[in-house]
Every structure is written in C-alpha cells, then in structure tokens.
ROSE-4610 file (N, C-alpha, C; in Angstrom, 1 decimal, always signed):
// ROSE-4610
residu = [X/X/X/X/X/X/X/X/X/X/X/X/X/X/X/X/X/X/X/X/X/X/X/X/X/X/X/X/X/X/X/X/X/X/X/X/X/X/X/X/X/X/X/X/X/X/X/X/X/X/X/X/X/X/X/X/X/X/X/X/X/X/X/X/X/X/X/X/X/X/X/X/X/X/X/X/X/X/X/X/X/X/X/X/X/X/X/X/X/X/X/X/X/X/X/X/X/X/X/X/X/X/X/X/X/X/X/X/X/X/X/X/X/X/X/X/X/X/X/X/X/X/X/X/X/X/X/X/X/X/X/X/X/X/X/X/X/X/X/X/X/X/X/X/X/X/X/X/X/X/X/X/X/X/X/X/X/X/X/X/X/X/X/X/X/X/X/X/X/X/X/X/X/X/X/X/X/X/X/X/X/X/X/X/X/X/X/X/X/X/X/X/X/X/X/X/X/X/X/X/X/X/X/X/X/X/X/X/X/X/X/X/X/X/X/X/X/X/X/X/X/X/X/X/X/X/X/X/X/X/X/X/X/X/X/X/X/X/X/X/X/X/X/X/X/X/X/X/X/X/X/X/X/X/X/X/X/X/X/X/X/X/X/X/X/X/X/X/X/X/X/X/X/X/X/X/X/X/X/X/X/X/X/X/X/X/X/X/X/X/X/X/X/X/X/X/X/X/X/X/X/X/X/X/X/X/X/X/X/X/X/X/X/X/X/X/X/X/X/X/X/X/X/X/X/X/X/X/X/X/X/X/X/X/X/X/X/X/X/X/X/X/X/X/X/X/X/X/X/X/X/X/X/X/X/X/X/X/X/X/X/X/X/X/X/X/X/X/X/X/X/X/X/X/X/X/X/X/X/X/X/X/X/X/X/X/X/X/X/X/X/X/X/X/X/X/X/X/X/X/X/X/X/X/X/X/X/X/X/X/X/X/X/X/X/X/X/X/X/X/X/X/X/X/X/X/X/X/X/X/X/X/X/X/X/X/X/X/X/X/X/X/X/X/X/X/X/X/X/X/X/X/X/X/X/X/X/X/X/X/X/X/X/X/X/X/X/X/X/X/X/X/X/X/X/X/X/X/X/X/X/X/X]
num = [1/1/1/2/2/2/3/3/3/4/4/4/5/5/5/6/6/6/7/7/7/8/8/8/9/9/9/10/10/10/11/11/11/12/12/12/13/13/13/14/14/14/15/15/15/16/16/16/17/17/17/18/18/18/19/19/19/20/20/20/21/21/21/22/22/22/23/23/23/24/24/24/25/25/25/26/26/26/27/27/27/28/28/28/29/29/29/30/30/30/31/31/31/32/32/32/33/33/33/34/34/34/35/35/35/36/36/36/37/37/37/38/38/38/39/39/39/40/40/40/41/41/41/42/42/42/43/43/43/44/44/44/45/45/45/46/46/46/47/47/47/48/48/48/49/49/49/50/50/50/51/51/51/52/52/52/53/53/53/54/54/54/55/55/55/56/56/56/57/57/57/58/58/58/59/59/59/60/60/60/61/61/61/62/62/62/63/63/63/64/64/64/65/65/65/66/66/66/67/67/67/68/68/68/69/69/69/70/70/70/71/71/71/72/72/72/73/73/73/74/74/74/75/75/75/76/76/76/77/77/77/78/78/78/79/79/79/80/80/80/81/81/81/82/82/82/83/83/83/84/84/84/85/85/85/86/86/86/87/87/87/88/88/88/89/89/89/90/90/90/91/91/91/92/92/92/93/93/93/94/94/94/95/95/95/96/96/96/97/97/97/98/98/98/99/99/99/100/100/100/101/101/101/102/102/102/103/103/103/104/104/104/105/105/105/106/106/106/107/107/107/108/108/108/109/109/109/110/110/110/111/111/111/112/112/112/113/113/113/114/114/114/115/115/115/116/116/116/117/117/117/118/118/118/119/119/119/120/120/120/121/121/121/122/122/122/123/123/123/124/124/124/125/125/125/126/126/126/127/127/127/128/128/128/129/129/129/130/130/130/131/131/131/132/132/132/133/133/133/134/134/134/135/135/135/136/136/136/137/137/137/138/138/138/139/139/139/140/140/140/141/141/141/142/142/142/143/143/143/144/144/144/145/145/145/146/146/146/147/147/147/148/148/148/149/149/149/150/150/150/151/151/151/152/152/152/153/153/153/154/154/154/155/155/155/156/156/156/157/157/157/158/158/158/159/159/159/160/160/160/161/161/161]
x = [+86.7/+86.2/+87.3/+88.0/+89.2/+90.3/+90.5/+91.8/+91.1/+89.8/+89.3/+89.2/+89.2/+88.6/+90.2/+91.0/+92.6/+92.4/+91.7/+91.0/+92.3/+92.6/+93.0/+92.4/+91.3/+90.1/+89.0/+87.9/+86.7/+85.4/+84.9/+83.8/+82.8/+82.0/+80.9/+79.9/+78.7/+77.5/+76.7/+76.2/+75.5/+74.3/+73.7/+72.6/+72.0/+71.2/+70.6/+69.5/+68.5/+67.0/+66.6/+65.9/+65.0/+63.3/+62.5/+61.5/+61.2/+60.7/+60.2/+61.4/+62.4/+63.7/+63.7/+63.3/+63.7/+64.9/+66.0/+67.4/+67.6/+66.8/+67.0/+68.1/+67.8/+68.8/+70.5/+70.8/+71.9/+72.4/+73.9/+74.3/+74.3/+73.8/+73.9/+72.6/+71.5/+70.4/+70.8/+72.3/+72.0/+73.3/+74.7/+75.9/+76.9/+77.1/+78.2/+79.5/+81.1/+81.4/+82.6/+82.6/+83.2/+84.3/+84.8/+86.2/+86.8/+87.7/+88.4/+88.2/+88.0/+87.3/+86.0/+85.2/+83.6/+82.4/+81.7/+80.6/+79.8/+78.6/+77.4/+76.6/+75.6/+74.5/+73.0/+72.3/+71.2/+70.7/+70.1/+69.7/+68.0/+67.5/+66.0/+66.5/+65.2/+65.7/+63.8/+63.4/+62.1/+62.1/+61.8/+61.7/+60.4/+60.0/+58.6/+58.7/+59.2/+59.6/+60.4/+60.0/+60.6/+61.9/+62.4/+63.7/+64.9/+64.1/+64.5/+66.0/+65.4/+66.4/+67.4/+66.8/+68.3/+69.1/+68.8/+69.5/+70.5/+70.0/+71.1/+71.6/+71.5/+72.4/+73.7/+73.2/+74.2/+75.3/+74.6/+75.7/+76.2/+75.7/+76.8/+78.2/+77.7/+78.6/+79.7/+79.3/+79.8/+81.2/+80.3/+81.6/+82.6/+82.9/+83.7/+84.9/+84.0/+85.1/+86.5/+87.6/+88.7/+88.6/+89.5/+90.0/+91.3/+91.9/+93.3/+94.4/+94.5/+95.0/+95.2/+94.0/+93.7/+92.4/+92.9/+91.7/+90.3/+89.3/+87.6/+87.4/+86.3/+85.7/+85.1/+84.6/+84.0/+82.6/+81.4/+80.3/+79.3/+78.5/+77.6/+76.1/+75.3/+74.1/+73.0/+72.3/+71.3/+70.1/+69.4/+68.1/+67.0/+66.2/+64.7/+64.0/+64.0/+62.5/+61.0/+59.8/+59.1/+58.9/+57.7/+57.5/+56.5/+56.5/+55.7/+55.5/+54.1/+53.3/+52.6/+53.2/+52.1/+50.6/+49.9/+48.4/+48.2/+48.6/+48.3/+48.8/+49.2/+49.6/+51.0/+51.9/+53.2/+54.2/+54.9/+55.9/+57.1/+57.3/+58.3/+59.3/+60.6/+62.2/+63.0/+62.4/+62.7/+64.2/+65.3/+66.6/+67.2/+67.9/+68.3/+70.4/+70.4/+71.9/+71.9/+70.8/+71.0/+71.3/+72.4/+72.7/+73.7/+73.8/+75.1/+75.9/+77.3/+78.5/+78.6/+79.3/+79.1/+80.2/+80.8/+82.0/+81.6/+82.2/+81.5/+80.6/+79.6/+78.6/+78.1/+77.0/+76.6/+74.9/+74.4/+72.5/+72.3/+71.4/+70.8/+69.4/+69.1/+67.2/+67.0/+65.3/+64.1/+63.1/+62.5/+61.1/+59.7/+60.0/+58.7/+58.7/+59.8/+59.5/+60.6/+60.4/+61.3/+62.2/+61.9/+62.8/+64.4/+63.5/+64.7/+64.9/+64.3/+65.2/+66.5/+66.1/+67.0/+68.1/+67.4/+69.1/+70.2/+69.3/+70.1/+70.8/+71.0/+71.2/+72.6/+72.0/+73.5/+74.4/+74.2/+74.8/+75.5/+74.7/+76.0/+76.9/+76.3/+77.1/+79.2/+78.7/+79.6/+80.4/+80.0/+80.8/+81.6/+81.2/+81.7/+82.1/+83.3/+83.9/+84.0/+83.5/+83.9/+83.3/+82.0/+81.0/+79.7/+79.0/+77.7/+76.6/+75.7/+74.8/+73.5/+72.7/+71.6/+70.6/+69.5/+68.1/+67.4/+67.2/+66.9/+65.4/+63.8/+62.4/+62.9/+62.6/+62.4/+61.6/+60.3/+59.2/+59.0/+59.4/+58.4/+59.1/+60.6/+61.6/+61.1/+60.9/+60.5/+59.2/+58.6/+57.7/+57.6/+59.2/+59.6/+60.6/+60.3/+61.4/+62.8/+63.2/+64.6/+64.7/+66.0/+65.9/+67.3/+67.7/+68.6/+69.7/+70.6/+72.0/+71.6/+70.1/+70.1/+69.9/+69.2/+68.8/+70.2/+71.0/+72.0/+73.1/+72.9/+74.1/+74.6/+73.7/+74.1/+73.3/+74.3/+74.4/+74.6/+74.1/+74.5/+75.8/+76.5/+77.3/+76.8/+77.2/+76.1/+75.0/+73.9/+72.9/+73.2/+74.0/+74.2/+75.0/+75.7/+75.9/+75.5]
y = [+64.6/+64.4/+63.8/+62.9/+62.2/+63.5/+64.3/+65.3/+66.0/+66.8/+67.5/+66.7/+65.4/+64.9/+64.1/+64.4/+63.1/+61.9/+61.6/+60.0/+59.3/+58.4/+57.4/+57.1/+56.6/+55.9/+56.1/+55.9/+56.1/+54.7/+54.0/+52.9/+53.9/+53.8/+54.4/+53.6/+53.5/+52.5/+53.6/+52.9/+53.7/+53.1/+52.3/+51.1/+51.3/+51.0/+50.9/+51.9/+51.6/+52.2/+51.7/+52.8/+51.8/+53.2/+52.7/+53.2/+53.7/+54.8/+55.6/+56.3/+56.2/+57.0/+57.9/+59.1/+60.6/+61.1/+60.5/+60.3/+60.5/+59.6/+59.5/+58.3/+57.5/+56.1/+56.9/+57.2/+57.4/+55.8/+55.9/+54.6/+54.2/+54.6/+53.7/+52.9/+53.5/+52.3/+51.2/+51.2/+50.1/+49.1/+49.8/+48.8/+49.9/+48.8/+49.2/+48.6/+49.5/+49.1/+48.7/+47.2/+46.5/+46.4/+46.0/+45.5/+44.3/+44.0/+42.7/+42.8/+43.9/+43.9/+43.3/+43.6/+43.4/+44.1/+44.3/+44.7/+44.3/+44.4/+44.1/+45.1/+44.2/+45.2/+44.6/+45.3/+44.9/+44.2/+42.7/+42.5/+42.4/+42.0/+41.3/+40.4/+39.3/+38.1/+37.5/+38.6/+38.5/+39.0/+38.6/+39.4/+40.0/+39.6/+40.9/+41.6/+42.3/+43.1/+44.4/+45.6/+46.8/+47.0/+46.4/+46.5/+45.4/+44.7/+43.5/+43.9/+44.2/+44.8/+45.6/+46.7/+47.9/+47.1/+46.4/+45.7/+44.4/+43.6/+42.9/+43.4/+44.9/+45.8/+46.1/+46.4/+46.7/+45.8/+44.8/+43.1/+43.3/+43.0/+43.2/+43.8/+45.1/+46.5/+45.8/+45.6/+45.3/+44.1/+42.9/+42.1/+42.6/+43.7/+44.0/+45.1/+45.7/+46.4/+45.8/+46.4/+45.7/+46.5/+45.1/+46.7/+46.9/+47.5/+48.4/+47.6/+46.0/+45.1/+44.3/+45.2/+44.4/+43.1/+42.8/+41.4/+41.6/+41.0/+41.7/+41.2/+41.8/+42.2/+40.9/+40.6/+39.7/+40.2/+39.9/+40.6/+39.6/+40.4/+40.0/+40.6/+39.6/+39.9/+40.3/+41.4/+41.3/+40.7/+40.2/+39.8/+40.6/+40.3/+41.6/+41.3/+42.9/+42.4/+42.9/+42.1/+42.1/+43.4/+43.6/+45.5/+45.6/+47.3/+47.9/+49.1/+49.8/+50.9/+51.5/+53.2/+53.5/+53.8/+54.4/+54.8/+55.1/+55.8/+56.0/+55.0/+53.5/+52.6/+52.8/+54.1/+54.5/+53.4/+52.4/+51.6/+52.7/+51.6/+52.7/+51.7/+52.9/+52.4/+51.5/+50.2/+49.0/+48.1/+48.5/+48.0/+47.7/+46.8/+46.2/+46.8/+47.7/+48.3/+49.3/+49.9/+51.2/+50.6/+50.3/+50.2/+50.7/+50.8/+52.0/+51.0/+51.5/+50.6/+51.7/+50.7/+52.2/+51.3/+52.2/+51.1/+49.9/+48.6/+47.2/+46.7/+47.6/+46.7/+47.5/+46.8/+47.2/+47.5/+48.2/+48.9/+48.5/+47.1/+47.0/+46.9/+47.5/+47.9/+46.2/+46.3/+45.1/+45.6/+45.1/+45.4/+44.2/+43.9/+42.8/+41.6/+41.3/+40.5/+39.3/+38.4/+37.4/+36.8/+35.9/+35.0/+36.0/+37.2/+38.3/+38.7/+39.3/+40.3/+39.2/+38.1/+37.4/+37.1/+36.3/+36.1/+37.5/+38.7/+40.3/+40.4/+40.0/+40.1/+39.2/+37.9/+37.4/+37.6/+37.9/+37.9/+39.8/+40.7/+41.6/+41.5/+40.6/+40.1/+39.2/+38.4/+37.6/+38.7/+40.2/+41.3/+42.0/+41.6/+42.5/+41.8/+40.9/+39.8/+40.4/+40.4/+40.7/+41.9/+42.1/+43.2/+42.3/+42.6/+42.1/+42.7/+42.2/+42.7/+42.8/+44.4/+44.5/+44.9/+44.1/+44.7/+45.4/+46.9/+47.9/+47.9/+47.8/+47.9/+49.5/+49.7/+50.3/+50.8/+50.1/+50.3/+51.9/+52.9/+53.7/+54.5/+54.3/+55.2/+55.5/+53.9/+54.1/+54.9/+55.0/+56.0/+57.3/+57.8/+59.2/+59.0/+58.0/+57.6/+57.5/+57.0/+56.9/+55.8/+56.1/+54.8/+54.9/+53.7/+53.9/+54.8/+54.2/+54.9/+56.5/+56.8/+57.9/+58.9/+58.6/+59.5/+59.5/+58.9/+59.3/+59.7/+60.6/+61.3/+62.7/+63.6/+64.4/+65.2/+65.2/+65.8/+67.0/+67.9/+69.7/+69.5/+70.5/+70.6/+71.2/+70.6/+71.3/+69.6/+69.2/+68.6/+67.7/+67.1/+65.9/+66.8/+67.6/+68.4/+68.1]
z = [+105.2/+106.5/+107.4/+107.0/+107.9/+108.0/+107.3/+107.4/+108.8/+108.5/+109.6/+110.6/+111.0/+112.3/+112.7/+112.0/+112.3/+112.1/+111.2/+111.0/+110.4/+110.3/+109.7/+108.5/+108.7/+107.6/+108.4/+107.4/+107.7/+106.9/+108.0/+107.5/+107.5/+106.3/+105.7/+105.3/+105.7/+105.5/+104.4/+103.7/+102.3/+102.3/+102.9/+103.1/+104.9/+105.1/+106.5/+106.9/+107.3/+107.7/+108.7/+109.6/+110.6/+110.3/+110.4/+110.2/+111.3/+111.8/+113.1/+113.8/+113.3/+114.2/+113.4/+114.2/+114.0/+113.6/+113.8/+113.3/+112.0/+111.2/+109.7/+109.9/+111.1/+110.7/+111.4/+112.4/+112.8/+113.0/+112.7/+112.7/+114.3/+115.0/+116.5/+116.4/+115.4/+115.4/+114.0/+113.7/+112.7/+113.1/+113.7/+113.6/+114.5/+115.3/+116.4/+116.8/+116.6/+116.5/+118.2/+118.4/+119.7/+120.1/+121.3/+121.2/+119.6/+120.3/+119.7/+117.8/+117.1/+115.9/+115.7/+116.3/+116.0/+115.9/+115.1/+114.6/+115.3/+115.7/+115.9/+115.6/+115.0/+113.5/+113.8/+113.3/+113.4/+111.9/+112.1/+111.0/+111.0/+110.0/+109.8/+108.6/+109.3/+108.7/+107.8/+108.3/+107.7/+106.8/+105.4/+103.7/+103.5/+104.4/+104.2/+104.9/+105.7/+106.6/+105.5/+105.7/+104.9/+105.6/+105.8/+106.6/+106.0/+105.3/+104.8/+104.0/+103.0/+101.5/+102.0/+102.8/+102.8/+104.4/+104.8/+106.0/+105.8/+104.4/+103.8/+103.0/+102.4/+101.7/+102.6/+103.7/+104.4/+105.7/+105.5/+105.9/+104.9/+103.3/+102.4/+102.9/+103.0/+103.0/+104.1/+105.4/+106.4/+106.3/+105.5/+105.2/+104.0/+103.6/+102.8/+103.7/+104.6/+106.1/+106.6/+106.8/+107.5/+108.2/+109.3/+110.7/+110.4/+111.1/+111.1/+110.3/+110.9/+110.4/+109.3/+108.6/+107.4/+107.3/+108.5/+108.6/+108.6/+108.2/+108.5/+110.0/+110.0/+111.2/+111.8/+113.1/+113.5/+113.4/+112.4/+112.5/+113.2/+114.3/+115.1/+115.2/+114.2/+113.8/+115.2/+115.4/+116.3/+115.4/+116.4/+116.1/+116.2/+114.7/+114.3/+115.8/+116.0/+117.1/+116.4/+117.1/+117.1/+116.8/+115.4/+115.8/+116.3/+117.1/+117.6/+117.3/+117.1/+116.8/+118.2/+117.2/+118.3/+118.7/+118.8/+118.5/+116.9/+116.2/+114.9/+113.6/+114.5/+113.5/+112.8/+112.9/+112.7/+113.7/+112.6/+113.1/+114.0/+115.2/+115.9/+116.1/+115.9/+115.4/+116.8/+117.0/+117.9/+117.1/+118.0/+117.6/+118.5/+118.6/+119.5/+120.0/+118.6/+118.2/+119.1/+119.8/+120.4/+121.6/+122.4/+123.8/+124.1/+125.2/+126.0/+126.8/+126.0/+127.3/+128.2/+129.5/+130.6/+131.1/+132.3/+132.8/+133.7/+133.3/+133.5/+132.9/+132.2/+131.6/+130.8/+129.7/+128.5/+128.8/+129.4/+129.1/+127.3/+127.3/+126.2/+126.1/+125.4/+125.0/+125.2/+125.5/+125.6/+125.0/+124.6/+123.7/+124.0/+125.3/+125.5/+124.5/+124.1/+123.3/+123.9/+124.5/+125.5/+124.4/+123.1/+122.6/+122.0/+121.4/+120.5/+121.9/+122.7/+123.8/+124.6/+124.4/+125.3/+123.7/+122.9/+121.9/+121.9/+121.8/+121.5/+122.8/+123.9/+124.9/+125.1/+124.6/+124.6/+123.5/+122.4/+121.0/+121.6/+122.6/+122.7/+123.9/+124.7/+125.8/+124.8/+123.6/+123.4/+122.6/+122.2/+122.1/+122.9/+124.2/+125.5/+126.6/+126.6/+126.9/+129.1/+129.8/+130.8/+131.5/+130.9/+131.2/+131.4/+132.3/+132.7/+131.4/+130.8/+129.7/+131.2/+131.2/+131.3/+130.6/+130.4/+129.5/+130.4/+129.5/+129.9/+129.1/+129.7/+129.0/+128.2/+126.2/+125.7/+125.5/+125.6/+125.2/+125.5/+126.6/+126.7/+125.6/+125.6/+125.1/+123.5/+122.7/+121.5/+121.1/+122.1/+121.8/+121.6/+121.5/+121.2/+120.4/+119.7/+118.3/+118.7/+120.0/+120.1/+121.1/+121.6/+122.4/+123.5/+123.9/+125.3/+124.7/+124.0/+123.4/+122.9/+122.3/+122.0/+123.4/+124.5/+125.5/+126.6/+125.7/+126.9/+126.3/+124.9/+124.5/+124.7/+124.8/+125.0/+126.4/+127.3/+128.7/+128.7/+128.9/+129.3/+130.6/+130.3/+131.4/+132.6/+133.9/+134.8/+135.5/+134.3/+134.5/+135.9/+135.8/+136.8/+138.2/+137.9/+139.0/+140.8]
C-alpha cells in the first residue's frame, strides 16, 4: 500500500469502534492526525461502556506510533460523550474525532452535552495552535450515522458552482 500511494510509512490502528457509524469505524471517527506531531483520538473512560476495551486497545496502539523524527507523538485524548439513540434504541456513533479543519478554524461536533462538548472543544483547540475552535450541534447529523467531517467529504465537481 505505501509503494502504490508514495508513502513513506504507514500508521495502522488494528483496534477502534464506534457503534452506529455506517463506516465500519473509518479512522476520522477514532484518531486524527495534527499539526506539531499530534494525535487527537477519541477515548472512553467509562468501563462499562462497549467502547471501553477496543478504545484502550487502541491508546495502546497509538503510544507505540513515531512521527518522522523518531519521537512519539503528542497524544490528545477527546472526551466520551454522553450517548445517544435513536427511536429504535440503536446507539448512534457520537465522537467528538469527526471535525473539519477549514482555513482559520477547526468545525467540531456538539452533542448537547455542555461539560464533554466544552472539554472536546478545548482539548482540539490546544491541537490547533492559532485557529478559532467552533462547535457545530451534531445531533441531527448523527442521526444518519455520520457526522460533520463525514458530510463534508466528498463534493461533486460542479456542486458549489
């Protein structure tokens, strides 16, 4: 895969889930990688939480990563949000990993939940040294199993025209 794409090297996560993303767990809902060598990941800090196990499987994974330099990474834990379901009780995939840099600032998901949406907010702000952090309400978005970073990937050429 690195020969086909001109890679250098390649970080590979073998661990990480979010439940309700249609994705199958695309790494933009689990760990993102920053300026200055930094990670920011999504953890859960709740052990009853099914997110628990395969999410410190993969901090594992994470602190074992160098960057180019050799050195590890600066890793920057987001904080579990509260979950939410939709009408049929099916957990929907609420992460705080899926935000969009844009130029100047970073669009990071909200989930009505004030204490996590405001820590996630500053913990990706202290990733993005010189960009304004705005929270963007997810809520409607997770109800189609995705979320900010995912609805704004892929553009038709033309669309915005």
């Amino acid at each position: 895969m690195a020969a086909l794409l001109g890679a250098r090297r390649v970080l590979w996560l073998y661990n990480g889930y979010l439940a309700g993303d249609d994705t199958d767990s695309h790494i933009d809902t689990l760990a993102r990688i920053c300026p200055d060598n930094t990670i920011v990941y999504q953890a859960c800090d709740n052990p009853a939480d099914e997110h628990y196990e395969t999410l410190k499987l993969m901090e594992g994974e994470l602190k074992t990563f160098r960057a180019p330099d050799g050195s590890p990474y600066r890793l920057v834990p987001l904080p579990w949000p509260t979950a939410r379901f939709d009408e049929d009780a099916h957990r929907l995939p609420a992460t705080y990993a899926n935000f969009l840099v844009i130029n100047g600032a970073v669009l990071a998901p909200t989930y009505g939940d004030p204490e996590n949406d405001h820590a996630a907010l500053e913990r990706i702000g202290s990733a993005f040294p010189g960009r304004e952090v705005v929270g963007i309400d997810c809520l409607p978005l997770i109800e189609q199993h995705g979320s900010l970073h995912c609805l704004t990937m892929q553009l038709p050429k033309g669309v915005l025209a």
